[in-house]
TITORLO-788139 format. One line per 2 residues: for each residue x, y, z of C-alpha. Coordinates in nm, 4 decimals. Layout:
<nodes>
X/Y/Z ~ ...;
</nodes>
This chain:
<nodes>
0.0000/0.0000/0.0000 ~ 0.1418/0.3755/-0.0358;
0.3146/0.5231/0.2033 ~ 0.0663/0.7910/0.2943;
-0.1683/0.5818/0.3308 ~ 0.0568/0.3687/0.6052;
0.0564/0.7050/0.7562 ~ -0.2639/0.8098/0.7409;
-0.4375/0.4527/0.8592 ~ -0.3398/0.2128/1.1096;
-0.2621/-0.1458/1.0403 ~ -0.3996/-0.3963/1.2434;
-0.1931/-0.7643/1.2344 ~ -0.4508/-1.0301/1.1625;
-0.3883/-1.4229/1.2023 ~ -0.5919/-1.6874/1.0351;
-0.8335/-1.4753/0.8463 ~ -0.8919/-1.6389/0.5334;
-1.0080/-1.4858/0.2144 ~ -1.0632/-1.4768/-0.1890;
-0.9492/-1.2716/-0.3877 ~ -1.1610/-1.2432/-0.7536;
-0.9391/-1.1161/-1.0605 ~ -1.1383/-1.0851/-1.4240;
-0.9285/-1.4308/-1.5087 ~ -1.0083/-1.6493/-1.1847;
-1.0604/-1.6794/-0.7647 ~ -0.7840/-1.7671/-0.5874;
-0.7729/-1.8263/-0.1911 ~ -0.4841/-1.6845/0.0904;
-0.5137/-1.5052/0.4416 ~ -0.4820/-1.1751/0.5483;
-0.1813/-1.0159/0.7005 ~ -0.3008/-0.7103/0.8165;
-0.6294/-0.4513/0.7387 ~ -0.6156/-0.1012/0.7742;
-0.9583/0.1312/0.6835 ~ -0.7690/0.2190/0.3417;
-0.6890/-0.1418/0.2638 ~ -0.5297/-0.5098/0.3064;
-0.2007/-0.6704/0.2519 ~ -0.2559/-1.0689/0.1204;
-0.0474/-1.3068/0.1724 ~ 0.0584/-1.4821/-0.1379;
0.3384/-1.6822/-0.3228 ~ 0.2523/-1.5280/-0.6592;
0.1306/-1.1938/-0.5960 ~ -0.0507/-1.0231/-0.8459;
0.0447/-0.7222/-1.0382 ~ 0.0575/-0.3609/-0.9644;
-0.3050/-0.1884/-1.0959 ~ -0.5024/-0.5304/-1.0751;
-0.8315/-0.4621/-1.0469 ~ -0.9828/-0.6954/-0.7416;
-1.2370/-0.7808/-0.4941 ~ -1.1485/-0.9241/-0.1764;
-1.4205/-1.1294/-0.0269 ~ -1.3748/-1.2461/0.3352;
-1.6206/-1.3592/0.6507 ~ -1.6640/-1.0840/0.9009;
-1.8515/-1.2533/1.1581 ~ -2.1896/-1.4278/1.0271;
-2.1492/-1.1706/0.7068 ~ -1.9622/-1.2303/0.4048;
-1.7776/-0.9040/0.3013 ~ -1.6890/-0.7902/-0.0772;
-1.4170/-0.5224/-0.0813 ~ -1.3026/-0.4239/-0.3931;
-1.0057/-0.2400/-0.4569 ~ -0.6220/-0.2124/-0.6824;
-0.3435/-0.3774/-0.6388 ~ -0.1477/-0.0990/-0.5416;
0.2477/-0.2582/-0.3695 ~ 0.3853/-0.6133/-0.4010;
0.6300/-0.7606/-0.2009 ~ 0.8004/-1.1442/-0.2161;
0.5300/-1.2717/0.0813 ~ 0.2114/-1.1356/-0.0942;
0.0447/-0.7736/-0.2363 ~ -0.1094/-0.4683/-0.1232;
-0.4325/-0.3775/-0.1749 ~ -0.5701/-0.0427/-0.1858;
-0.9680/-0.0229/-0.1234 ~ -1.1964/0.1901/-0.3070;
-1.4590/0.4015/-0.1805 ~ -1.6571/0.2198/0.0726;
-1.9677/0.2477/0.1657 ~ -2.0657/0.2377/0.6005;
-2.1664/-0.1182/0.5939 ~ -1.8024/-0.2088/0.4386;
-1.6194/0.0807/0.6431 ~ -1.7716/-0.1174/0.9918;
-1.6962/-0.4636/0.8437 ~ -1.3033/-0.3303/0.7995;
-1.3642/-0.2016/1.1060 ~ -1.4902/-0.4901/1.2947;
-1.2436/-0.6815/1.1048 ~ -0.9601/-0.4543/1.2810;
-1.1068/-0.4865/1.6229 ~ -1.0528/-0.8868/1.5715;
-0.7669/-0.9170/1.5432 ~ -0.6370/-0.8916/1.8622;
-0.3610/-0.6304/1.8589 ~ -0.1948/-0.6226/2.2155;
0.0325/-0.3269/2.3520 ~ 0.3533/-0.3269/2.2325;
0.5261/-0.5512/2.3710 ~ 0.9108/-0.6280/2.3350;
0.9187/-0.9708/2.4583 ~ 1.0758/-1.2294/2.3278;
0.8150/-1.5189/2.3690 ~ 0.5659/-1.2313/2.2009;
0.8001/-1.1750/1.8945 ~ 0.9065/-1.5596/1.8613;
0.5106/-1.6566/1.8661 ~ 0.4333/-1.3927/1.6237;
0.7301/-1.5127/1.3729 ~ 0.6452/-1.9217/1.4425;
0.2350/-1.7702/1.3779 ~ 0.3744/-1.5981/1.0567;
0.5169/-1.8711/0.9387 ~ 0.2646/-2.1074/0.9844;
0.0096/-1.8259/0.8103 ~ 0.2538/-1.8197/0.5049;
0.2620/-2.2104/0.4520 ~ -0.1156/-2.2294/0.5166;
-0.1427/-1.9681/0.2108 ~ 0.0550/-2.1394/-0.0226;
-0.1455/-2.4571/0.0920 ~ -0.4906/-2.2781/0.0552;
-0.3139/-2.1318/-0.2701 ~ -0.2420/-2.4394/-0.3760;
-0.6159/-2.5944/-0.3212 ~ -0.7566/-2.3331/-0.5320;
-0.5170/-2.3941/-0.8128 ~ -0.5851/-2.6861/-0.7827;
-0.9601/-2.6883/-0.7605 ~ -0.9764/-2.4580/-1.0596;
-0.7916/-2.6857/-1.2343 ~ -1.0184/-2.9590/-1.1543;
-1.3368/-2.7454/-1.2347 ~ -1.1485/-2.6402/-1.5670;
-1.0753/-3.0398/-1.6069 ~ -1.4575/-3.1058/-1.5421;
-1.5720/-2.8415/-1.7945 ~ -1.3587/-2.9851/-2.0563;
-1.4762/-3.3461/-1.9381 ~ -1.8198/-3.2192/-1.9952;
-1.7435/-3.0459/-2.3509 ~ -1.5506/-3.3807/-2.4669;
-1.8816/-3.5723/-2.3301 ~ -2.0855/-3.2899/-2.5401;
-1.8744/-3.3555/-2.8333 ~ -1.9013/-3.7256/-2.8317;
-2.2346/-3.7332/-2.7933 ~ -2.2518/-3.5020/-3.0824;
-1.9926/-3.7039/-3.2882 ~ -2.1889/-4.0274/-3.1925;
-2.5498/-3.8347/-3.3460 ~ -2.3183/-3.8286/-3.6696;
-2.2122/-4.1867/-3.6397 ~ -2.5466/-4.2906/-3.5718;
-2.6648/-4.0537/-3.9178 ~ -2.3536/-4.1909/-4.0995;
-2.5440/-4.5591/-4.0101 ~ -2.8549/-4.4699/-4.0788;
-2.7577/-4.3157/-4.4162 ~ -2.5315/-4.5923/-4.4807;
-2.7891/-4.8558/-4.4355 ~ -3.0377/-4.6230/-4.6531;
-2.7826/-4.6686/-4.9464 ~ -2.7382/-5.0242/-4.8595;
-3.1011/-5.0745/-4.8945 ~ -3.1266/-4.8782/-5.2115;
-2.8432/-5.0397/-5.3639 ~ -2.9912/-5.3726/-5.3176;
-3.3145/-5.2218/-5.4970 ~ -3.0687/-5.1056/-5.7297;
-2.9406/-5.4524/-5.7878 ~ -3.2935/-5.6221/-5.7904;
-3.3994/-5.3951/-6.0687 ~ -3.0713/-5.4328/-6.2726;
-3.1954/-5.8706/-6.2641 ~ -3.5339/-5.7841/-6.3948;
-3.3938/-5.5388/-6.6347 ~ -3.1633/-5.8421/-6.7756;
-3.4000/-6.0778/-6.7069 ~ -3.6742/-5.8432/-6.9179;
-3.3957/-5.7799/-7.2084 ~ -3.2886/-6.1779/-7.2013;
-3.7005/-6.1991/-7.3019 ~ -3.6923/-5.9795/-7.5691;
-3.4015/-6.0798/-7.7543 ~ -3.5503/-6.4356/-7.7135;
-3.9042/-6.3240/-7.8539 ~ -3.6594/-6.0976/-8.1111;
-3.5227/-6.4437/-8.2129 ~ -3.8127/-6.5954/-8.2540;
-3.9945/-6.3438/-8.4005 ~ -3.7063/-6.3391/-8.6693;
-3.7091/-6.7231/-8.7025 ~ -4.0898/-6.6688/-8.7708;
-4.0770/-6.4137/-9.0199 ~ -3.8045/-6.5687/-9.2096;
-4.0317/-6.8875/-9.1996 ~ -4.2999/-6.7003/-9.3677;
-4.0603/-6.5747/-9.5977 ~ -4.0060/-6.8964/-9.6998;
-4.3663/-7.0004/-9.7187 ~ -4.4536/-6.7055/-9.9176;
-4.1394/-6.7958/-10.1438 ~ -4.2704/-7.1286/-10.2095;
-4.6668/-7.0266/-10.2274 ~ -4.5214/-6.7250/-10.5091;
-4.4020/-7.0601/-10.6102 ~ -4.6713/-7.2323/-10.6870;
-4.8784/-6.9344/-10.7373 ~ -4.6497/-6.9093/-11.0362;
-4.6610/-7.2101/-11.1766 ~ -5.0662/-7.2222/-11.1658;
-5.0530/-6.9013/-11.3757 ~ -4.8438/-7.0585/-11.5883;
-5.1222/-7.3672/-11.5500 ~ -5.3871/-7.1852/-11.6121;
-5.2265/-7.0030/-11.9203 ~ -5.1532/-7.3564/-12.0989;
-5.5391/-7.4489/-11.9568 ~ -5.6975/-7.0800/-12.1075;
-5.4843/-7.1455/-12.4715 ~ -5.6613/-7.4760/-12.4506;
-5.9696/-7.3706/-12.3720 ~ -5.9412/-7.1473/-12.6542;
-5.8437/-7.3745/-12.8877 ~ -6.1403/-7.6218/-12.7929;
-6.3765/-7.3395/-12.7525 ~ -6.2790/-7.2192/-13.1305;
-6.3576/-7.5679/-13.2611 ~ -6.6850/-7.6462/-13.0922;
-6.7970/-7.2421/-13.2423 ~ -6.6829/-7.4320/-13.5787;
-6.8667/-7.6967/-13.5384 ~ -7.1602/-7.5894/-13.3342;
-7.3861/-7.5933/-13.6219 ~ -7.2694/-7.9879/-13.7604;
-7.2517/-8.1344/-13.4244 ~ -7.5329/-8.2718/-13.1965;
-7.3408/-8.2414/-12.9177 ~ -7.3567/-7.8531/-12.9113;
-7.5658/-7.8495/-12.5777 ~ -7.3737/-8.1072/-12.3914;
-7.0204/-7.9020/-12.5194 ~ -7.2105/-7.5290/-12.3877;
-7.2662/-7.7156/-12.0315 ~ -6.9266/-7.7638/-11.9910;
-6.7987/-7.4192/-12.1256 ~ -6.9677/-7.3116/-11.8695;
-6.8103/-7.5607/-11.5888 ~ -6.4870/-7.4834/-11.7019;
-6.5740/-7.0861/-11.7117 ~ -6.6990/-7.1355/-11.3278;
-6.3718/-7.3159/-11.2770 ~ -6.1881/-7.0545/-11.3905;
-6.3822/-6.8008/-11.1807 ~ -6.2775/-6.9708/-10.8756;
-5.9469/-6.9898/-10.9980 ~ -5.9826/-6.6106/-10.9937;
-6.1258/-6.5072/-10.6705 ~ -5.8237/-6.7817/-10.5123;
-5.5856/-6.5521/-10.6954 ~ -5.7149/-6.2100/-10.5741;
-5.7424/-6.3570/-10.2236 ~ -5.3636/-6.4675/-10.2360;
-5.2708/-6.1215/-10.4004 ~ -5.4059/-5.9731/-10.0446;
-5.2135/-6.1805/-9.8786 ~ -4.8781/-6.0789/-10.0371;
-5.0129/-5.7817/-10.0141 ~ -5.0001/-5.7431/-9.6135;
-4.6859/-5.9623/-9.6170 ~ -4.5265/-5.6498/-9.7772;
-4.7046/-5.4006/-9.5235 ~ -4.5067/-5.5403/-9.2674;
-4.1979/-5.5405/-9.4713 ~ -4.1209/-5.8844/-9.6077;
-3.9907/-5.9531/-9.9763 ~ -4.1266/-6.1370/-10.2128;
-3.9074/-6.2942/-10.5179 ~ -4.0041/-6.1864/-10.8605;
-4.2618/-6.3985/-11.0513 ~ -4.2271/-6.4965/-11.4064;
-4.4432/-6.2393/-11.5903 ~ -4.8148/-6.3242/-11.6791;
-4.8275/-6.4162/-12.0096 ~ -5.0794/-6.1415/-12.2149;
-5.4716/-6.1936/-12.2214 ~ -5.6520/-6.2055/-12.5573;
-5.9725/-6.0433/-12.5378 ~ -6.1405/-6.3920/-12.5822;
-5.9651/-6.4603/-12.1836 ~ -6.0422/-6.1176/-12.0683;
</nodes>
């Protein structure tokens, strides 16, 4: 503390008073020295630096007390503190406080001094102990919070795992679809090339039969050429001979069997000429025939 303020306020020796001192970057625990109305010197074995704002917070009685003040002296055995303005509950706590501590008449004893250094002593180790406690009680409350964001995390991290599974089974599953589909696809494509085949195997069998009936359809024109020029011929002699012969009746009966023949003949030929017909509608080819030989007008 300064020195006018040593001058101007007297310190009272205090022994066992413990207290906490509250920086903006932690607590940390020690005893008192000595209080004065202007401040408090605190015993500690890494004092804080000069123009720390702090607040001292000690027992007075059944009342806890928060002083706050500035670090205004440091020494090797702890740090000064100088108290800002106080209000009169404070003032009588520091007061109060004062009155405590059980300042005697001096006193030049030697049992008095020797008690007071073997008390001092014991003070300073029980402030590095307390000091000690808090460290290390911060420590574990900084170890807990970082227990409890690691805990945080993994749960977090096991959410994703548990989405990662989820998703990964989602794939799995549509995969397999996948797969299923792909067989009936193949299987389905396997079918058509096998109704392609046959299909083919068909159409080139009908080929073949329309090859053969252009075939024969052929050769009865040809037939039925060789049949008309005879028909002609024997129709031109029974017109010669119509008049000579008494058989002109029975001959006109079967001019007109062989005409009906021919008429049948006819209608079978138109009916297989729709036939080829629709066989090239749906694209098949049919080998030339040998050309019909020309009708007289008797045929036509």
């Amino acid at each position: 503390m300064q020195s006018q303020d040593r001058r101007q306020h007297h310190r009272h020796r205090t022994y066992r008073v413990e207290v906490k001192v509250a920086t903006p970057e932690a607590w940390r625990a020690s005893y008192l020295r000595d209080v004065s109305d202007g401040g408090l010197f605190v015993r500690s074995r890494q004092p804080l630096p000069v123009q720390t704002r702090v607040v001292v917070e000690l027992s007075v009685g059944p009342h806890l007390v928060r002083l706050p003040g500035t670090v205004v002296r440091v020494e090797e055995k702890g740090f000064g503190v100088q108290f800002d303005r106080l209000d009169a509950a404070q003032q009588q706590a520091v007061r109060r406080l004062g009155s405590l501590s059980g300042d005697s008449p001096v006193s030049t004893t030697a049992e008095l001094a020797e008690a007071r250094g073997v008390i001092e002593a014991y003070e300073e180790s029980l402030s590095s102990l307390r000091e000690l406690e808090m460290e290390a009680q911060q420590r574990a409350e900084l170890a807990e919070f970082e227990r409890a964001v690691v805990v945080e995390r993994m749960n977090e991290l096991q959410k994703v795992v548990d989405g990662l599974r989820g998703e990964n089974a989602r794939l799995r599953t549509g995969l397999e679809a996948s797969a299923q589909r792909l067989g009936r696809l193949e299987t389905e494509r396997a079918q058509a090339k096998a109704l392609e085949a046959s299909q083919a195997e068909r159409l080139r069998t009908d080929e073949e039969r329309l090859a053969a009936m252009t075939d024969a359809r052929a050769a009865q024109e040809r037939e039925w050429a060789a049949t008309q020029a005879a028909l002609k011929a024997e129709l031109g002699a029974l017109r010669a001979a119509a008049t000579a012969t008494p058989e002109l009746e029975r001959l006109r009966d079967e001019v007109k069997e062989l005409t009906s023949e021919l008429d049948d003949e006819r209608l079978k030929t138109m009916a297989l000429q729709r036939a080829l017909e629709r066989f090239r509608a749906m694209g098949g080819t049919i080998p030339l025939a040998a050309p019909e030989p020309p009708r007289s007008r008797d045929q036509a």
